[in-house]
FIBA-140213 format. One line per 10 residues: number of its first residue (from 1); their letters; for each residue z, x, y of N, C-alpha, C. Coordinates in steps of 0.02 Angstrom, whole numbers, padded with zeros to 5 digits. Layout:
# residues N
NUM) A) Z X Y Z X Y Z X Y; ...
END
This chain:
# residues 315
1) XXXXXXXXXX) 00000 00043 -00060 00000 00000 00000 00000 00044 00062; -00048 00044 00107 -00054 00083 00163 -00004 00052 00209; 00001 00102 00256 00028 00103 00316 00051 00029 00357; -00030 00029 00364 -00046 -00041 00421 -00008 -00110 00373; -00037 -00112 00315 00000 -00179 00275 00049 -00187 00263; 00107 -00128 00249 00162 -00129 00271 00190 -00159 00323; 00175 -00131 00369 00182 -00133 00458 00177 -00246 00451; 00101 -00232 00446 00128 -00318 00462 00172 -00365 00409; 00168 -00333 00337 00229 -00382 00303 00284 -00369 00321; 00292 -00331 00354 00364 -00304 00405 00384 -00364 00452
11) XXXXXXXXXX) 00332 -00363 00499 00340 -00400 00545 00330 -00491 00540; 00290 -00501 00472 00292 -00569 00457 00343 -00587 00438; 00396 -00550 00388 00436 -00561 00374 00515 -00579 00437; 00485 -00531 00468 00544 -00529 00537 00528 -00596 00562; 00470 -00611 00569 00442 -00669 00614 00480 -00723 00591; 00454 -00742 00511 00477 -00801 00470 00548 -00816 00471; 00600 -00761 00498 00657 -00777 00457 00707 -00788 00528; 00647 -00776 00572 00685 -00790 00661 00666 -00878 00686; 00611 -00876 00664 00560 -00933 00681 00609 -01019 00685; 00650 -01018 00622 00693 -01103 00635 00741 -01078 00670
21) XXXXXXXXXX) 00749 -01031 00681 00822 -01020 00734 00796 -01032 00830; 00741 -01023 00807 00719 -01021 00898 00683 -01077 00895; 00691 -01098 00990 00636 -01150 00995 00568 -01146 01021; 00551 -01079 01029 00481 -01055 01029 00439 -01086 01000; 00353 -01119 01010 00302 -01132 00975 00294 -01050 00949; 00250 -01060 00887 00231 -01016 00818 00171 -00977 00895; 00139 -01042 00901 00083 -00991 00981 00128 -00915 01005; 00194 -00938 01042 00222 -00874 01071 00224 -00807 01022; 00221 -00816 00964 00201 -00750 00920 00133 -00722 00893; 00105 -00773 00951 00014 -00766 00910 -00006 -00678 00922
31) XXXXXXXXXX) 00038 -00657 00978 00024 -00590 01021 00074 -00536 00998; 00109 -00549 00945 00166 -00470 00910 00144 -00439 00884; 00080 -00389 00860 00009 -00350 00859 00007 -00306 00925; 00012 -00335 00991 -00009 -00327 01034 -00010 -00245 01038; 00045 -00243 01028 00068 -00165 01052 00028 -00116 01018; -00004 -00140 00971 -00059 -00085 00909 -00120 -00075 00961; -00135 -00112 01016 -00212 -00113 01066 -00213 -00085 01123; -00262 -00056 01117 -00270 -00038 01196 -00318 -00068 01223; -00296 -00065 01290 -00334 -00126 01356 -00384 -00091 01367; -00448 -00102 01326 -00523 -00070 01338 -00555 -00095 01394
41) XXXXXXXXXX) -00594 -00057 01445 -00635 -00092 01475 -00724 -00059 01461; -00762 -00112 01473 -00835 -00079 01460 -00846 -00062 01511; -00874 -00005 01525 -00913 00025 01595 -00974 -00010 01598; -00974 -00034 01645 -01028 -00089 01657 -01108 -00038 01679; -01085 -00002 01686 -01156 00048 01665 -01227 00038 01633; -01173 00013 01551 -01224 00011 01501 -01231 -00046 01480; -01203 -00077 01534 -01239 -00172 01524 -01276 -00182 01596; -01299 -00138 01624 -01348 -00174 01703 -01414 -00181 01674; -01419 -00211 01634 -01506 -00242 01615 -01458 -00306 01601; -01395 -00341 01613 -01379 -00390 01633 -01350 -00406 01681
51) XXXXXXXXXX) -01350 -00476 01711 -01329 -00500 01767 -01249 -00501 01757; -01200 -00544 01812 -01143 -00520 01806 -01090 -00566 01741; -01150 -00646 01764 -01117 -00685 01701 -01123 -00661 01642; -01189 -00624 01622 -01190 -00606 01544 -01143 -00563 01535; -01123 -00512 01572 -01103 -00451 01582 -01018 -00471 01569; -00990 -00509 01589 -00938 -00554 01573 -00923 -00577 01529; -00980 -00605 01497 -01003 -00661 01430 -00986 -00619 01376; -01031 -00574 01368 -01042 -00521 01308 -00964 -00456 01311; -00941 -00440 01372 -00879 -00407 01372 -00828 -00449 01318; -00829 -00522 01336 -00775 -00572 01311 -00789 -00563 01245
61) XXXXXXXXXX) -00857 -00578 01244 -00855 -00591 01171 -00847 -00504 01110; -00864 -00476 01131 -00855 -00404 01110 -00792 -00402 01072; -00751 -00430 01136 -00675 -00402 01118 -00653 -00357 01167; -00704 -00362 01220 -00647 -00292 01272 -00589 -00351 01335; -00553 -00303 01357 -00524 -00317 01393 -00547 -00326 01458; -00598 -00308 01478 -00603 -00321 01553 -00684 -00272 01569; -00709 -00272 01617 -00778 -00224 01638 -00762 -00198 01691; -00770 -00122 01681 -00779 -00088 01740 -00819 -00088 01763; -00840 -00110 01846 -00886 -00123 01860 -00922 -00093 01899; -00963 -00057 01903 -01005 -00017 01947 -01019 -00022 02023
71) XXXXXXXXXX) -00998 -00001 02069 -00999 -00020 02132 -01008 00036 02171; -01071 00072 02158 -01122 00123 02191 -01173 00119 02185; -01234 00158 02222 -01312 00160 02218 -01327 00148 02159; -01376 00108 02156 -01404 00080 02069 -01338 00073 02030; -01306 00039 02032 -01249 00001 02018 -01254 -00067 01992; -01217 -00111 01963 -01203 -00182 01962 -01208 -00203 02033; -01160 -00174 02059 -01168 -00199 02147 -01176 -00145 02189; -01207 -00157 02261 -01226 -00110 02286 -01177 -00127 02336; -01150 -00030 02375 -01115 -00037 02407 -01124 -00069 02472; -01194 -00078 02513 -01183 -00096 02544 -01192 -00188 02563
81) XXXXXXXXXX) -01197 -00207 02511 -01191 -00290 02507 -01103 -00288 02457; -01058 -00262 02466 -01012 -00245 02452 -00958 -00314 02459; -00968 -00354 02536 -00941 -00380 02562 -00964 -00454 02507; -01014 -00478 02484 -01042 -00534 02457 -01054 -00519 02385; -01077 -00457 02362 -01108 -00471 02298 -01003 -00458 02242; -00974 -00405 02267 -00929 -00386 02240 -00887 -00463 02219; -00880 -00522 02265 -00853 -00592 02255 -00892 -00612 02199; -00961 -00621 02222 -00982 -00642 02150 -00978 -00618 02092; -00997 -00577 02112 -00998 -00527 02030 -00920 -00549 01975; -00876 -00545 02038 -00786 -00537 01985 -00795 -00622 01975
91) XXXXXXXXXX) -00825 -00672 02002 -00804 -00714 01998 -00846 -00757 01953; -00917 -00726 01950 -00963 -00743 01894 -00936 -00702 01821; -00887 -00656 01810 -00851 -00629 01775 -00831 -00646 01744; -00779 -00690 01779 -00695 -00719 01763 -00729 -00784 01729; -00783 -00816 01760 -00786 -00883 01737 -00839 -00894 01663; -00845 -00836 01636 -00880 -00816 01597 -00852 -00783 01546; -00770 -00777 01543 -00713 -00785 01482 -00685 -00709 01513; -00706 -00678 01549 -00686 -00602 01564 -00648 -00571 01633; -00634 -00520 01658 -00614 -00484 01721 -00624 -00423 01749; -00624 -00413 01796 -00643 -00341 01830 -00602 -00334 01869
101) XXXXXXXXXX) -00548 -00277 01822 -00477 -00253 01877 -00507 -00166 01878; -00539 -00153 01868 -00584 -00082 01886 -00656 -00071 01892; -00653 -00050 01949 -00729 -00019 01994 -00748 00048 01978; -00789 00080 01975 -00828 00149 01977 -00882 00132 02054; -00847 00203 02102 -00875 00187 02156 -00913 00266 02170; -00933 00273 02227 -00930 00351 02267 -00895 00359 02335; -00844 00322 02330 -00797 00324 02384 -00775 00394 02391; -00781 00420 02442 -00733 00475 02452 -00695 00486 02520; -00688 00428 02579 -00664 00450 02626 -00663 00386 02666; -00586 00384 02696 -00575 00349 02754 -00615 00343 02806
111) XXXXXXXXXX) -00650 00383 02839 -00691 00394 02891 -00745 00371 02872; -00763 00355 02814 -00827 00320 02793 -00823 00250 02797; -00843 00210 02845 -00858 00160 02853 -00845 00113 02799; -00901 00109 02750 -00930 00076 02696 -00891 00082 02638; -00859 00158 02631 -00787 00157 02578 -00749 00140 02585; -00734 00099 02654 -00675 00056 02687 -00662 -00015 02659; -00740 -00037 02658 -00789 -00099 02649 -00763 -00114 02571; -00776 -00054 02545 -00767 -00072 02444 -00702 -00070 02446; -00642 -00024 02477 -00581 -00020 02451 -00535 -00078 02475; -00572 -00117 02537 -00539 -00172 02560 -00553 -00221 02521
121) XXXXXXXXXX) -00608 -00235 02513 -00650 -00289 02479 -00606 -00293 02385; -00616 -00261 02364 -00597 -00253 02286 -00528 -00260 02302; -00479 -00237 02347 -00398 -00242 02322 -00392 -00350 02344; -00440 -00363 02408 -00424 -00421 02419 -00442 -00482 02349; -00483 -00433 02307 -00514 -00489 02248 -00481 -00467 02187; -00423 -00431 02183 -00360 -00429 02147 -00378 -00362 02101; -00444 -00305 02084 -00456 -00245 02081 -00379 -00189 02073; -00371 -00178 02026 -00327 -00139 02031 -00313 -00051 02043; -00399 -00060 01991 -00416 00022 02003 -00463 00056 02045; -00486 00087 02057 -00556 00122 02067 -00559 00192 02064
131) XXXXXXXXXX) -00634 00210 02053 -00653 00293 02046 -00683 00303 02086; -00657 00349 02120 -00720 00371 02198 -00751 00423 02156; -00803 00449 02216 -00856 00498 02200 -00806 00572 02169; -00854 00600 02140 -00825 00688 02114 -00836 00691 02188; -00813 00771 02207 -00811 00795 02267 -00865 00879 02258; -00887 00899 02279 -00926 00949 02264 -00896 01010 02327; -00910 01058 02282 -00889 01137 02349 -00962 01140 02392; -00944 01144 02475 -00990 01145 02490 -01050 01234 02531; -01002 01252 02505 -01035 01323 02490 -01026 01365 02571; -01003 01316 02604 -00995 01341 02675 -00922 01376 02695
141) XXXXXXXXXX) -00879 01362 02655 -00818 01395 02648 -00768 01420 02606; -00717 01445 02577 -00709 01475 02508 -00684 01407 02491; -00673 01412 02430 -00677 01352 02374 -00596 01328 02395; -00555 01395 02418 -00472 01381 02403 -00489 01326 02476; -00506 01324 02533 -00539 01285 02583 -00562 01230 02571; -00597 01206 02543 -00632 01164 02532 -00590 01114 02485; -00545 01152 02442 -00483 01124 02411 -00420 01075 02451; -00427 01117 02511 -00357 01097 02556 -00385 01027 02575; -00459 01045 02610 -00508 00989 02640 -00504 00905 02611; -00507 00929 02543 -00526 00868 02494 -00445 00847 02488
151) XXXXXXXXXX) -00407 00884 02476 -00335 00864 02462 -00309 00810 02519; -00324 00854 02590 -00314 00780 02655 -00382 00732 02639; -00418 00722 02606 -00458 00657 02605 -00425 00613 02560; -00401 00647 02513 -00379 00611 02457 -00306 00594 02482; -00253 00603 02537 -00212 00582 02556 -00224 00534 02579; -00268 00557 02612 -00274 00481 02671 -00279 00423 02658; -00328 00422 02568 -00353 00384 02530 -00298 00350 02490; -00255 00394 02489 -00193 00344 02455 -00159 00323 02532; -00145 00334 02576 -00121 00301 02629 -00144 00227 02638; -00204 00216 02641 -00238 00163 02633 -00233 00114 02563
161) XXXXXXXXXX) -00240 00160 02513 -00224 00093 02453 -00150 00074 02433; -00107 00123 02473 -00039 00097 02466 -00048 00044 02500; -00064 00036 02578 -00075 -00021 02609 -00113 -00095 02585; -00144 -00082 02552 -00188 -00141 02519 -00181 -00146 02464; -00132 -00113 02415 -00108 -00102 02348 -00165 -00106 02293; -00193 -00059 02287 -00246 -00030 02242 -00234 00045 02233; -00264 00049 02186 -00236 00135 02167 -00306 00166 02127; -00307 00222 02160 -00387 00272 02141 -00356 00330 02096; -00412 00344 02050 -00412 00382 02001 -00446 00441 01998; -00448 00496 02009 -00508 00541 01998 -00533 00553 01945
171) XXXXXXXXXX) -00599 00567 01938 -00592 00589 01862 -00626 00660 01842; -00582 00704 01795 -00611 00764 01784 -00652 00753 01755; -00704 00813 01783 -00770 00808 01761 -00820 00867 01735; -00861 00863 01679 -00888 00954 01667 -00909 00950 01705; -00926 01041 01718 -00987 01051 01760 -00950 01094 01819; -00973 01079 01887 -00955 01140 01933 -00924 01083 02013; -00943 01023 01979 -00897 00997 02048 -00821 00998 02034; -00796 00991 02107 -00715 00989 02097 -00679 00920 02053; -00634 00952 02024 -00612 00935 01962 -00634 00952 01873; -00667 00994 01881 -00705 01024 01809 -00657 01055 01772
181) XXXXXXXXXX) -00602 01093 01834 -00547 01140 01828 -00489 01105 01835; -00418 01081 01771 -00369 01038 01787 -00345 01076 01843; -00339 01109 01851 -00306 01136 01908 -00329 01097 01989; -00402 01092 01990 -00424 01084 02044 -00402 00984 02049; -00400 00970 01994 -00370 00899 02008 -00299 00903 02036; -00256 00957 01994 -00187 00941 02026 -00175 00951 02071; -00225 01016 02111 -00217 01030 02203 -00242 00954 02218; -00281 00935 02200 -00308 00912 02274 -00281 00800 02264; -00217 00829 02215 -00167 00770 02204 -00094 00791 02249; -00084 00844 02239 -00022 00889 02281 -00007 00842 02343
191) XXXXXXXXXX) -00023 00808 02392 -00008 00787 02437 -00017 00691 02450; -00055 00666 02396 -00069 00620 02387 -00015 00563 02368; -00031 00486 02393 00056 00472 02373 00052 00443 02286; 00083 00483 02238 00076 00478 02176 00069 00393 02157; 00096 00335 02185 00085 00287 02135 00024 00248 02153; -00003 00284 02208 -00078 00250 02235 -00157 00286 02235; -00133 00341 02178 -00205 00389 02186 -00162 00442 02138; -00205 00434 02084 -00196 00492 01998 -00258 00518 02005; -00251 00507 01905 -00311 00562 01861 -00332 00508 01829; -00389 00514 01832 -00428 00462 01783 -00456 00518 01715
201) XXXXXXXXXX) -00420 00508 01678 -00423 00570 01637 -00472 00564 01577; -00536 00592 01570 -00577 00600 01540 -00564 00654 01468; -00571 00620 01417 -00547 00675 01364 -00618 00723 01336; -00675 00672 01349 -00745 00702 01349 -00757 00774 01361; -00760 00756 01433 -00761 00813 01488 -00680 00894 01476; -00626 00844 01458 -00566 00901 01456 -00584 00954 01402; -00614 00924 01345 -00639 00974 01291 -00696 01003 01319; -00709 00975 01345 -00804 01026 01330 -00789 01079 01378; -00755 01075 01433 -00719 01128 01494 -00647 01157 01467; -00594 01140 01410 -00558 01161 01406 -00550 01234 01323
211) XXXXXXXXXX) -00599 01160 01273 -00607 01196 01232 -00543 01185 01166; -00500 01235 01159 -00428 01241 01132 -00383 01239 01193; -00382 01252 01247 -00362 01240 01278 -00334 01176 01317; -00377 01104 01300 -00380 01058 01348 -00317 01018 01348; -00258 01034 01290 -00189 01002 01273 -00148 01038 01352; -00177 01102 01387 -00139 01140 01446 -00129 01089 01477; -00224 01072 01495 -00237 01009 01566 -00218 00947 01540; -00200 00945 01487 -00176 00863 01490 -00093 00889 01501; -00062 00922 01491 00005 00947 01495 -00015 00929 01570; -00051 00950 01611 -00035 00962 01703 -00053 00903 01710
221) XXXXXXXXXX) -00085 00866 01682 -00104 00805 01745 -00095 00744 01708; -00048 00734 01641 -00027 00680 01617 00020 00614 01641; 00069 00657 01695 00119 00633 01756 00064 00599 01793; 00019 00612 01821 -00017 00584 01868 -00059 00521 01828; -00086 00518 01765 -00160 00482 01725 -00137 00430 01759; -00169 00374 01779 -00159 00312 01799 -00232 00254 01752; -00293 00301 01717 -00347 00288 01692 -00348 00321 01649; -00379 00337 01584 -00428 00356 01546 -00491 00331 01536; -00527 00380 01519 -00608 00365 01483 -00620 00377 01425; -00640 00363 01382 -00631 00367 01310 -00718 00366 01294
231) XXXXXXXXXX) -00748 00429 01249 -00808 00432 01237 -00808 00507 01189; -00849 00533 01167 -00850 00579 01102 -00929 00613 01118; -00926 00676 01113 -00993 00723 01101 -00982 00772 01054; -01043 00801 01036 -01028 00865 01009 -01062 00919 01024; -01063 00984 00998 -01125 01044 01006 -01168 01040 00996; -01220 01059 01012 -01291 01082 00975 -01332 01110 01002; -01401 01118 00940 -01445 01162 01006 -01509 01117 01020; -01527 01110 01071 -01582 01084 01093 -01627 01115 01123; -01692 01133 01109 -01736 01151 01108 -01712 01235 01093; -01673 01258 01069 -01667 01328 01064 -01607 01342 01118
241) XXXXXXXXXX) -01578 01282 01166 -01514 01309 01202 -01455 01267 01168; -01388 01304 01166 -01325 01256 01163 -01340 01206 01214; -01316 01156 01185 -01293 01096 01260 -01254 01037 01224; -01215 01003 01256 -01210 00952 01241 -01203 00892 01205; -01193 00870 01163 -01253 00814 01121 -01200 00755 01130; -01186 00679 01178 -01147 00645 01157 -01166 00605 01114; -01112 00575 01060 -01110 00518 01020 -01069 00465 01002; -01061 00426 00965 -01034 00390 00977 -00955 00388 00940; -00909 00368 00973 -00840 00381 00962 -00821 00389 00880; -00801 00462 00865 -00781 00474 00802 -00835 00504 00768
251) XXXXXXXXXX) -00874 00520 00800 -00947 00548 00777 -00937 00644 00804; -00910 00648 00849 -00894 00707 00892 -00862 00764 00873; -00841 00795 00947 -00772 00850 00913 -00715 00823 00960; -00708 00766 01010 -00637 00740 01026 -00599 00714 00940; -00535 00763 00977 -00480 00747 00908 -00447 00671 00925; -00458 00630 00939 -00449 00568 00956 -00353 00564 00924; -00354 00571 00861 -00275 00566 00826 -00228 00610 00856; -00251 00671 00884 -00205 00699 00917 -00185 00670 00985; -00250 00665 01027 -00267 00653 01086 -00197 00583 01098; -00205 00524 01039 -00174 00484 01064 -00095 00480 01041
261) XXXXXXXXXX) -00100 00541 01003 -00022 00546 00970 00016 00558 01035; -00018 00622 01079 00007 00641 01138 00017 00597 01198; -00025 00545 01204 -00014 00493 01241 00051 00438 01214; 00050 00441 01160 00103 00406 01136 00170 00434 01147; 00175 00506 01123 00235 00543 01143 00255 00537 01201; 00206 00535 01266 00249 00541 01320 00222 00479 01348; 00232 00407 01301 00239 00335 01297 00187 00319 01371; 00122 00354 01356 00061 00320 01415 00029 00268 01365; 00024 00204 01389 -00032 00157 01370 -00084 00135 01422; -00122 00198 01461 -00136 00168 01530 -00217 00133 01508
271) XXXXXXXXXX) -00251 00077 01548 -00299 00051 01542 -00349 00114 01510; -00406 00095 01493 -00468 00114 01457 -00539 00090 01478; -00578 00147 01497 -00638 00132 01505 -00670 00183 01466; -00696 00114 01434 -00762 00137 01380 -00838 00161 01400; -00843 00213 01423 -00912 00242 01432 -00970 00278 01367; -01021 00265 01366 -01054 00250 01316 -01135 00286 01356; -01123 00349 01309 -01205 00413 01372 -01247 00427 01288; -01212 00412 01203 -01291 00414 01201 -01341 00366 01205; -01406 00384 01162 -01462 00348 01165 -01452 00288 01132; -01474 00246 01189 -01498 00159 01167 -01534 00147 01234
281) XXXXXXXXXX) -01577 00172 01213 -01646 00144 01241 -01663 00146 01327; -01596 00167 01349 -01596 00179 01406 -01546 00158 01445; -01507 00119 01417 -01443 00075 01429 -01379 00133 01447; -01379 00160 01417 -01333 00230 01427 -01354 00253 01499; -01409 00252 01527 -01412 00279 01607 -01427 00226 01653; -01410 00162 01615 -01386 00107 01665 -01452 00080 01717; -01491 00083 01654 -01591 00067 01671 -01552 -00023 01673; -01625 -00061 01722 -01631 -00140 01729 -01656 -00157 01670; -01699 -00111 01634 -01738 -00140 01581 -01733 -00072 01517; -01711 -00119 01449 -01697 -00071 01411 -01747 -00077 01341
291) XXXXXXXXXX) -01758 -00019 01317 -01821 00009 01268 -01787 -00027 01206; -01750 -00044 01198 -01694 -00070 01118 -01696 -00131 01142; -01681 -00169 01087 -01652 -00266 01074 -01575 -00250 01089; -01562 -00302 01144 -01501 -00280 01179 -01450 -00305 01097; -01468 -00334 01045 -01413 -00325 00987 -01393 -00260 00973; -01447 -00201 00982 -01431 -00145 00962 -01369 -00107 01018; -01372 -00109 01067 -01333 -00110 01140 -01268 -00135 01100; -01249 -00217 01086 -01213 -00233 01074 -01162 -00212 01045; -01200 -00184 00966 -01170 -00167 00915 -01148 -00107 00906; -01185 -00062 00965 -01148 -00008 00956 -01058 -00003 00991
301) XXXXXXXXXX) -01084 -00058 01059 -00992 -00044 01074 -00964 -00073 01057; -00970 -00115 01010 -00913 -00152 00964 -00908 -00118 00909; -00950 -00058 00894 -00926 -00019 00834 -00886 00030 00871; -00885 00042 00933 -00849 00100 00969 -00762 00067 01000; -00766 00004 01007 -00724 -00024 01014 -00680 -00009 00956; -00688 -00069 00891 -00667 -00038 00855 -00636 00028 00809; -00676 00080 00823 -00665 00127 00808 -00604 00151 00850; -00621 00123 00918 -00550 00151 00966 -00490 00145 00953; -00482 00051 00926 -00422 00046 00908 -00400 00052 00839; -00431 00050 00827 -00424 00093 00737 -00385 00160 00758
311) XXXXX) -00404 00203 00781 -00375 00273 00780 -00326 00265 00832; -00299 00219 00881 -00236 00209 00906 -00194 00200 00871; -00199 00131 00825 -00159 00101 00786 -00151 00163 00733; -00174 00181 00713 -00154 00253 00656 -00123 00318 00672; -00136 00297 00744 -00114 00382 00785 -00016 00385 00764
END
């Protein structure tokens, strides 16, 4: 008898033998499981060859918890109809069995007008999260500079969503913009007010930049996670170079059982966004029109879903 079947004749049993003593409906225990799940959201990315009701429709029915919803250039919504389309969108959502309490934006600054526009707009339509833009070095001054620079943007940026109570996430990222390096996330968090602006912590990206190493950067910036992203790649060579190769969750080299043992140890259950970069047909780079039968789309993130909480619940 495994693990898991244990676990629930455990708890049926607890259930049954509490159940005539209380006056609870049998309903109020429909949800004592709960704690085995994590609150997935789909990055709405790899559903923009649908509108916002389908996009809602098909989240519900999946099984996720909610859609992150895209709210930059070639986006679900565009930032600058921000003010009109962002209402519809959550509200063609909601009424379509689903919700959108997280955005993916390119916000990066108070002084920007239009990132004013999204961060006001989304906390007033009940948005809890958002991802502004990576930040890039801009080659005009040393990097430790350019560090300090971004660190007062990103203050200011929680100044503001403390005020409107929404909270931004960064997210580390490979490659050479700021945050590639945990380090460069935790500077340029150093001054920020911690319960209104974290780490949107990418486990993808922590391996492919950390390596054996990436248990350090989750050690530094686990205090801060307020997000995760959850997605799987591996090595290979393509055309004759290393690079890259993502796939789909459990297919990879993220150690997923460790990854969430450690989240468990230091008792994080923070939301989940499900991002999804390999091939289906084009859906992965968040094309209007996709080369696959959107069943194939479907089925892959409900096999990735699954797979997610499978390796929680076992972690």
């Amino acid at each position: 008898m495994d693990k898991t079947r244990r676990e629930f004749i455990k708890k049926t049993a607890i259930t049954a033998s509490i159940l005539p003593l209380m006056n609870f409906p049998l309903s109020a225990f429909a949800s004592i499981d709960d704690e085995a799940q994590l609150s997935v959201h789909v990055f709405s990315k790899v559903l923009q060859f649908l509108d916002y009701k389908s996009t809602g429709q098909m989240a519900a029915e999946m099984g996720f918890s909610g859609v992150d919803l895209t709210v930059r250039p070639n986006g679900h919504v565009l930032p600058e109809f921000v003010k009109t389309d962002l209402p519809k969108a959550i509200k063609d959502i909601k009424e379509s069995g689903s919700s959108s309490e997280m955005i993916s934006t390119n916000i990066e600054s108070v002084h920007n007008p239009l990132d004013v526009d999204i961060i006001e707009t989304a906390a007033r339509l009940g948005v809890k999260y958002y991802r502004p833009n990576w930040y890039e070095y801009t080659g005009k001054q040393s990097m430790t500079d350019d560090l300090e620079m971004y660190k007062q943007q990103v203050k200011e940026l929680s100044i503001l969503n403390k005020e409107l109570g929404i909270t931004g996430s960064y997210q580390n990222r490979d490659g050479r913009s700021v945050g590639s390096s945990f380090w460069e996330v935790k500077k340029i968090l150093e001054t920020a007010n911690q319960a209104h602006y974290g780490s949107q912590y990418d486990i993808r990206h922590a391996i492919v930049e950390g390596g054996f190493s990436w248990e350090n950067g989750f050690q530094l910036l686990y205090p801060h996670i307020k997000v995760i992203v959850l997605k799987d790649f591996k090595w290979g060579k393509v055309n004759g170079k290393w690079e890259t190769i993502n796939t789909p969750i459990g297919e990879g080299m993220v150690d997923f059982d460790k990854y969430f043992k450690l989240l468990k140890k230091h008792q994080l259950k923070p939301p989940v966004s499900l991002h999804v970069e390999y091939p289906l047909g084009g859906a992965e780079k968040g094309s209007s029109v996709i080369a696959v039968d959107r069943k194939v789309v479907f089925d892959a993130l409900k096999k990735d879903l699954t797979t997610i909480q499978r390796f929680w619940r076992d972690a």
